[in-house]
C-alpha positions as CSV (number, residue, x, y, z in Angstrom):
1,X,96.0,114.7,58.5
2,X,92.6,114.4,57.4
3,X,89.3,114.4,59.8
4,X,88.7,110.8,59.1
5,X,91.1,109.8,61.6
6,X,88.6,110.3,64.1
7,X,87.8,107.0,65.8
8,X,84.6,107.8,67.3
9,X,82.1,110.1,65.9
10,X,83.4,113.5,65.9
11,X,82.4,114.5,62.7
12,X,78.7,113.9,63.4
13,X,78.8,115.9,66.5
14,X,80.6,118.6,64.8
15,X,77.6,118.7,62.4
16,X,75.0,118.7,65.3
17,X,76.4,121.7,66.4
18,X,76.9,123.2,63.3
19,X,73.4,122.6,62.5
20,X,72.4,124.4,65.8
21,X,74.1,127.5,65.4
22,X,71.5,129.2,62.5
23,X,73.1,132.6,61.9
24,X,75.5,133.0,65.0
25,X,79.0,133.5,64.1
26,X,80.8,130.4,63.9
27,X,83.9,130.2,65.7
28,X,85.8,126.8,64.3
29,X,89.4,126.1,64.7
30,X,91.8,122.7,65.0
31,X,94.5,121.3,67.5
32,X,97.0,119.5,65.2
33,X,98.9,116.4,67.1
34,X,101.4,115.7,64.4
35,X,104.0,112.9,64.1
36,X,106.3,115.5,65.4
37,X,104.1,115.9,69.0
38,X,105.8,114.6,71.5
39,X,104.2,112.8,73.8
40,X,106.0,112.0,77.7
41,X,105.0,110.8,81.0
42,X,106.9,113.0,83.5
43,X,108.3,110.5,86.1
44,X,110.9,113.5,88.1
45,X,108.6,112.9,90.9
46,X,107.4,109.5,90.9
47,X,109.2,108.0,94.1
48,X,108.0,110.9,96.4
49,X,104.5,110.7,94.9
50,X,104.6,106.9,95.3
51,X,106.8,106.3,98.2
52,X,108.9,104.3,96.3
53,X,112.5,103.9,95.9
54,X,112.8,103.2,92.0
55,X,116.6,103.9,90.4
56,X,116.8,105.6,87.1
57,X,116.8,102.7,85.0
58,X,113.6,101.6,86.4
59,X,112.0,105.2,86.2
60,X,113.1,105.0,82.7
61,X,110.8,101.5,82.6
62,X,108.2,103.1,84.0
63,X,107.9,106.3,81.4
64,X,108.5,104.0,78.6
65,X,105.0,104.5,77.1
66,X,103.5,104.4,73.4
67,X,100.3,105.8,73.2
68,X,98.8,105.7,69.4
69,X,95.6,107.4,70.2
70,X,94.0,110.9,72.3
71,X,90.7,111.7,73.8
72,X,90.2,115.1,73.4
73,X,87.4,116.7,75.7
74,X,87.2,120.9,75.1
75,X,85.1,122.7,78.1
76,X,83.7,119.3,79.4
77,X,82.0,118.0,75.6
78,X,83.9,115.3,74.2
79,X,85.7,115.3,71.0
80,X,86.3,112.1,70.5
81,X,89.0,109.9,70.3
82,X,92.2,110.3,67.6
83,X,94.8,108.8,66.4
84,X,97.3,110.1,66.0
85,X,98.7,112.3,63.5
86,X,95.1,114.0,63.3
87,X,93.4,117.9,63.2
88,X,90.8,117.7,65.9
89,X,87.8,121.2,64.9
90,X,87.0,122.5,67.9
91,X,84.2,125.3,68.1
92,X,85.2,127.1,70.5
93,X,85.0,130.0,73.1
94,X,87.3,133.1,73.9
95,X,88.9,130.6,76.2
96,X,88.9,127.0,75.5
97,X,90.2,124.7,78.3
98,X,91.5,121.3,77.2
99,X,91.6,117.8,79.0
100,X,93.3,115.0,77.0
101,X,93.7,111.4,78.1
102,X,96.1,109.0,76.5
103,X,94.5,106.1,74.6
104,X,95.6,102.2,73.8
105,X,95.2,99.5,71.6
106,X,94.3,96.9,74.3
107,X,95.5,93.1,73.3
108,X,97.1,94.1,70.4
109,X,93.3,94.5,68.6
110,X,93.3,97.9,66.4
111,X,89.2,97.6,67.6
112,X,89.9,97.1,71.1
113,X,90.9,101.1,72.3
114,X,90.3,102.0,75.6
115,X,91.5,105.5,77.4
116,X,94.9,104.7,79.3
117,X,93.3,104.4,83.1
118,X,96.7,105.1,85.0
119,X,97.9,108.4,84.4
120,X,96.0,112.1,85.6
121,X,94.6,114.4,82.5
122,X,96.8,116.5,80.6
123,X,95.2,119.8,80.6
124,X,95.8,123.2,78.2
125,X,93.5,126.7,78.1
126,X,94.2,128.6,75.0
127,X,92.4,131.3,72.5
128,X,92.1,131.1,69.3
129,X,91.7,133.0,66.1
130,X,89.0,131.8,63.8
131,X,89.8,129.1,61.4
132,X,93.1,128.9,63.5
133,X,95.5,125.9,63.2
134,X,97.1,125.3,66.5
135,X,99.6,123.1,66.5
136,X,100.6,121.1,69.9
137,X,103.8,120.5,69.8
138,X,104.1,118.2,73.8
139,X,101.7,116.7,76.1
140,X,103.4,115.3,79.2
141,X,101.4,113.0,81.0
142,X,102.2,111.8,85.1
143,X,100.7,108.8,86.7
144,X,97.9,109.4,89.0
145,X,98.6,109.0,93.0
146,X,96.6,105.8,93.0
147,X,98.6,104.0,90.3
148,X,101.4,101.1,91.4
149,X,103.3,98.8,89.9
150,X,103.3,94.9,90.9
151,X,106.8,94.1,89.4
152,X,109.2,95.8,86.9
153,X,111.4,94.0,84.5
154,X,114.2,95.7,82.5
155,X,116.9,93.9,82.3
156,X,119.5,96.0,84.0
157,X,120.5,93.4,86.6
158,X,123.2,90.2,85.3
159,X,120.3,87.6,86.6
160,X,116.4,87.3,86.5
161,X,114.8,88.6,89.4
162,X,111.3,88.1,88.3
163,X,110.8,85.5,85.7
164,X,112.1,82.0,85.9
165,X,112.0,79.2,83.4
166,X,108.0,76.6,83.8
167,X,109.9,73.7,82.4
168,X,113.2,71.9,82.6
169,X,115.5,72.9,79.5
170,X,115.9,75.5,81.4
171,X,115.0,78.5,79.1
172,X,114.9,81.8,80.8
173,X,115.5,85.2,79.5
174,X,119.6,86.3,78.9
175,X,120.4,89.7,79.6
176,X,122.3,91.2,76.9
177,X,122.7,94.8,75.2
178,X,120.7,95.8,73.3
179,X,122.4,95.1,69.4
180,X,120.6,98.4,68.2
181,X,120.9,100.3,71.4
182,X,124.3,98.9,73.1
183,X,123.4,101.5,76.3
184,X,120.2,99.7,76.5
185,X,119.4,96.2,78.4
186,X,117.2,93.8,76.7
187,X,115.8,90.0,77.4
188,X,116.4,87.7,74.9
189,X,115.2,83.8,74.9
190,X,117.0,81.7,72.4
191,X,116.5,78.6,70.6
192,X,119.0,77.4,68.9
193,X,119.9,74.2,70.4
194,X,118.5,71.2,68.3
195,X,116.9,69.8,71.3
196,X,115.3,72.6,72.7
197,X,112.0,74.0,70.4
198,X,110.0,76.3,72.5
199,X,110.0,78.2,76.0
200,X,107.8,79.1,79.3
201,X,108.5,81.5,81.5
202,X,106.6,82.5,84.7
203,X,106.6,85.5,86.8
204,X,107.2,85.6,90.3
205,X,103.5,85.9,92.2
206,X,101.7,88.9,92.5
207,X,98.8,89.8,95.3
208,X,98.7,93.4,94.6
209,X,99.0,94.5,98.2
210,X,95.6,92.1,99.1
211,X,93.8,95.1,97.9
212,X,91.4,94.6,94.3
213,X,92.4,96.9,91.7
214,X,90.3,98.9,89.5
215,X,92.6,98.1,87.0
216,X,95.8,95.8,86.1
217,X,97.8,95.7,82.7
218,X,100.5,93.7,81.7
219,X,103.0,95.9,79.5
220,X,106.0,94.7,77.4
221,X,108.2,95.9,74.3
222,X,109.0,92.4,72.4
223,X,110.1,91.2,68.7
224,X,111.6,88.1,67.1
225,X,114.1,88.3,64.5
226,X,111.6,86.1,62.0
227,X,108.6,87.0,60.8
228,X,104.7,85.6,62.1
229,X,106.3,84.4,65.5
230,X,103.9,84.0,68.3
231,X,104.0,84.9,71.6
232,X,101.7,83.8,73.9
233,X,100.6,85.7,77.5
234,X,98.4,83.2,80.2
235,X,97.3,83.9,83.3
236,X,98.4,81.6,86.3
237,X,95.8,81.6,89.1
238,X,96.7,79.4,92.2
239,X,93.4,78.9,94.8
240,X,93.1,78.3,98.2
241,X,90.5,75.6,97.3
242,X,92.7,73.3,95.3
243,X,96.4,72.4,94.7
244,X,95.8,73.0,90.9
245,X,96.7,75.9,89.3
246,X,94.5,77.5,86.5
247,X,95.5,78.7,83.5
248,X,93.7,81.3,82.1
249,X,95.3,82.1,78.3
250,X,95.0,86.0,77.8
251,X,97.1,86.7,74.2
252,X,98.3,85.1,72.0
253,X,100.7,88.2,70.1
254,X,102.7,88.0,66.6
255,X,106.3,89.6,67.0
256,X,108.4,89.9,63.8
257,X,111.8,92.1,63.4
258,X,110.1,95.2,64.7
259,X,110.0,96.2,68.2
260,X,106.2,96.2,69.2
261,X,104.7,97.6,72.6
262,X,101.6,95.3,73.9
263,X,99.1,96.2,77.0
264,X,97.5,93.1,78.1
265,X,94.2,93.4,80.6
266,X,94.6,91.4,83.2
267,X,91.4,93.2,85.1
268,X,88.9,90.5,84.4
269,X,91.3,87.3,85.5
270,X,91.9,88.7,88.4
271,X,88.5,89.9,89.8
272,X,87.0,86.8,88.2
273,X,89.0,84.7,90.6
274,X,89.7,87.2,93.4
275,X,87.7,85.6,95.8
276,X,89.9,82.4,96.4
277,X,92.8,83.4,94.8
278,X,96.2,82.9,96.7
279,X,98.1,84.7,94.4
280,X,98.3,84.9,90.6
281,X,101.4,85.1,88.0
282,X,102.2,85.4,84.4
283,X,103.8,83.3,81.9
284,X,105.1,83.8,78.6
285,X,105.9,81.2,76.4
286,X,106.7,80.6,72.3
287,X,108.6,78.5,69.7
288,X,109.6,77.8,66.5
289,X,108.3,76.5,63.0
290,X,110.9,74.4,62.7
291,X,114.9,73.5,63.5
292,X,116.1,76.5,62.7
293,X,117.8,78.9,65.2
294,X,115.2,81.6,66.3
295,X,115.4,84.7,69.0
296,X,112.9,86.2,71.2
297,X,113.8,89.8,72.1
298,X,112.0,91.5,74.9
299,X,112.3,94.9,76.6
300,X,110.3,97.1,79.7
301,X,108.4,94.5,81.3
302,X,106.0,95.8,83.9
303,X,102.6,94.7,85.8
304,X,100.9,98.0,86.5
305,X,97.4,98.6,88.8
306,X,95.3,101.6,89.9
307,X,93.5,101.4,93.3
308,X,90.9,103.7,92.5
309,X,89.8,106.2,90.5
């Protein structure tokens, strides 16, 4: 894959240090993340880490990651950020150490690309022969010590334990198997009564152990079986200084056939109104174009936070 997949400036700081290296031996070879690179977060250990108590299927929830992009940092000077598939140059030492971060597209905006802040560097030392191709065939990622997660929704269980339907046609999620995956669970919110044109669901409240995180994404796997549907993610703040809750709209996300993963910062709701907040939840809501039967599919639901850094 060619250079230009570089979302920050790479190329130019290659050049720089081209340009200072006047007759010196250059020493210039590539990491290669390909489509084939598989990328894991290692969750074997989480409950002891954590001092949690997660089952499998919720383990699996929590490693259920996509991560499009990679910053790439060689003996503390930045490379850059990629997406993936990309050939990073490196200029490089007898021994060439390696931190790599996982990167996201944050709100669904291909602009909007922030490093993943939950999860500890991935870190490789290697040599290499000039004008080398190294090809990196895994990076496992695991969640830092600091990192916690506010509620989990996968759909294992036969009734909702998290969400509940806002309004009273009663539309909550159905858990069904997945058509595509039968051994998987999935939530799926129908409308296909004539009556009945669009749905709210709401979380069940979150405080984040009354301590302020650093950091708080929202994270869900969701299509529709039309194309163009919208989804839309708000923010429910209820304050100890009045018995109205604000709504605070966050995303508004298109979901067609495709199964799409969606990170959704909640960071600046929460610290905007953390200082009379009671307690804060999220609500999901959608509809339809017009009377004909549609079907939102959603899958690993989960609020995750980092106390510190």
């Amino acid at each position: 894959m060619s250079m230009k997949k570089a979302l920050l400036p790479s190329i130019l700081l290659l050049s720089i240090l081209l340009a200072g290296c006047h007759k010196e031996e250059l020493k210039v070879a590539y990491l290669n993340f390909s489509e084939s690179t598989t990328i894991t977060m290692d969750v074997s250990t989480f409950n002891q880490e954590h001092g949690t108590n997660y089952d499998a299927s919720e383990l699996a929830c929590i490693a259920n990651q996509k991560f499009p992009d990679l910053w790439v940092y060689a003996n503390g000077t930045t490379l850059g950020t990629w997406e993936i598939p990309c050939k990073v140059p490196v200029i490089f030492n007898d021994s060439t150490n390696f931190i790599i971060y996982p990167g996201v597209k944050l709100n669904g905006v291909s602009t909007m690309r922030p490093r993943y802040p939950f999860v500890n560097a991935y870190s490789m030392t290697t040599s290499f022969e000039n004008g080398e191709v190294r090809n990196v065939e895994n990076i496992t990622f695991k969640y830092a010590p600091t990192t916690h997660f506010e509620f989990i929704e996968n759909f294992t269980k036969d009734y909702n334990s998290v969400f509940h339907a806002a309004t009273n046609n009663g539309v909550n999620f159905e858990h069904i198997a997945d058509p595509d995956e039968p051994i998987n669970r999935i939530g799926r919110i129908s409308l296909d009564v004539d009556t009945i044109n669009d749905f709210e669901v709401i979380s069940s409240d979150m405080t984040f152990g009354n301590v302020l995180p650093a950091d708080i994404f929202l994270e869900m796997d969701y299509r529709c079986d039309v194309e163009a549907a919208e989804i839309t993610v708000t923010m429910l703040v209820d304050k100890s200084t009045t018995s109205v809750t604000t709504a605070e709209p966050l995303v508004i996300a298109n979901a067609g056939p495709e199964w799409k993963k969606i990170y959704i910062n909640l960071t600046k709701s929460v610290h905007r109104n953390s200082l009379n907040a009671i307690n804060y939840r999220v609500k999901i809501s959608g509809g339809r174009e017009d009377s004909n039967p549609v079907h939102f599919y959603f899958d690993n639901i989960k609020v995750i936070y980092i106390t510190s850094y």
